[in-house]
C-alpha positions as CSV (number, residue, x, y, z in Angstrom):
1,X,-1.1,12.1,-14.7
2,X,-4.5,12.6,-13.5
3,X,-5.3,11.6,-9.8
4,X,-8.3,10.9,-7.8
5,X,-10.2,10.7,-4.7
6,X,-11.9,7.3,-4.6
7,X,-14.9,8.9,-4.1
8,X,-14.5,10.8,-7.7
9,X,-12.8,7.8,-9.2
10,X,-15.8,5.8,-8.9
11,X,-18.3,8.9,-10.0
12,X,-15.7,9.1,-13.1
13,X,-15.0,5.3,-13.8
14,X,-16.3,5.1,-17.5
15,X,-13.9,8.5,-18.5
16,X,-11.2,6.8,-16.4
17,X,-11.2,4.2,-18.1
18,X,-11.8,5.4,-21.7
19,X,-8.8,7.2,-20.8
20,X,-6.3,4.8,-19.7
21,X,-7.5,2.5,-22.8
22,X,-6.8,5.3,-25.0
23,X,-3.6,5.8,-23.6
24,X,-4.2,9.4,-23.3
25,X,-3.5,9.5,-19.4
26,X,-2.0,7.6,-16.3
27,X,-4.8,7.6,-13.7
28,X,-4.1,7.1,-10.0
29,X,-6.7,6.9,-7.2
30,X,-5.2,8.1,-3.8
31,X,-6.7,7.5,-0.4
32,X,-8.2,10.5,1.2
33,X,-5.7,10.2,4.1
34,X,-3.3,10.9,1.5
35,X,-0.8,7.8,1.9
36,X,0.5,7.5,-1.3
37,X,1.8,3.6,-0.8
38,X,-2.0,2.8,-0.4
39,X,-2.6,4.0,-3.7
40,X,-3.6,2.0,-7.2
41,X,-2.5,3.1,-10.6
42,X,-4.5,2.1,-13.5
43,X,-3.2,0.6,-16.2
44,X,-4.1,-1.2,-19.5
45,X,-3.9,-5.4,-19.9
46,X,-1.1,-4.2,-22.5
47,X,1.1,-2.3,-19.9
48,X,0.3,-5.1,-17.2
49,X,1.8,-7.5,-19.8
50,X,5.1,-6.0,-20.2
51,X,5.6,-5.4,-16.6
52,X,5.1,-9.2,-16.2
53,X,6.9,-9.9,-19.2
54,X,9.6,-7.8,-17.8
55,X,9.6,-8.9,-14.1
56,X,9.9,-12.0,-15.4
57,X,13.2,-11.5,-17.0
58,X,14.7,-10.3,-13.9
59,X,15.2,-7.1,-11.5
60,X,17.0,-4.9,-13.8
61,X,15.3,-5.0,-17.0
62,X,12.2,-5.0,-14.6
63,X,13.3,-1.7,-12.9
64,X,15.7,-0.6,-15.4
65,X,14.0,-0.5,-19.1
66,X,10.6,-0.3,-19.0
67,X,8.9,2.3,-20.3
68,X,4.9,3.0,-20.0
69,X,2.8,5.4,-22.0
């Protein structure tokens, strides 16, 4: 998992997402105050479809079996 400043994130936007599309890396900007829970993940249209797909189906198979690259 790579992670990233904001401030890098968006000087590294095209490789961030050629990666993530690739499915060669989970990306995850982080606030410089370090608060994880402000954090956002990057994911492909694929992944954010089985996560809906699988909230959708209820809490455990939405929390309990799936599985991202």
């Amino acid at each position: 998992m790579k992670r990233y400043s904001p401030t890098a994130a968006q000087q590294a936007l095209m490789e961030i997402l050629a990666e993530v599309r690739d499915g060669q890396e989970t990306v995850v900007v982080t606030p410089m105050d370090g608060h994880e829970t402000d954090s956002i993940v990057f994911i492909t249209k694929q992944d954010w479809d089985v996560l809906q797909a699988a909230k959708a189906q209820g809490p455990e198979t939405y929390l309990g079996e799936v599985g991202l690259g």
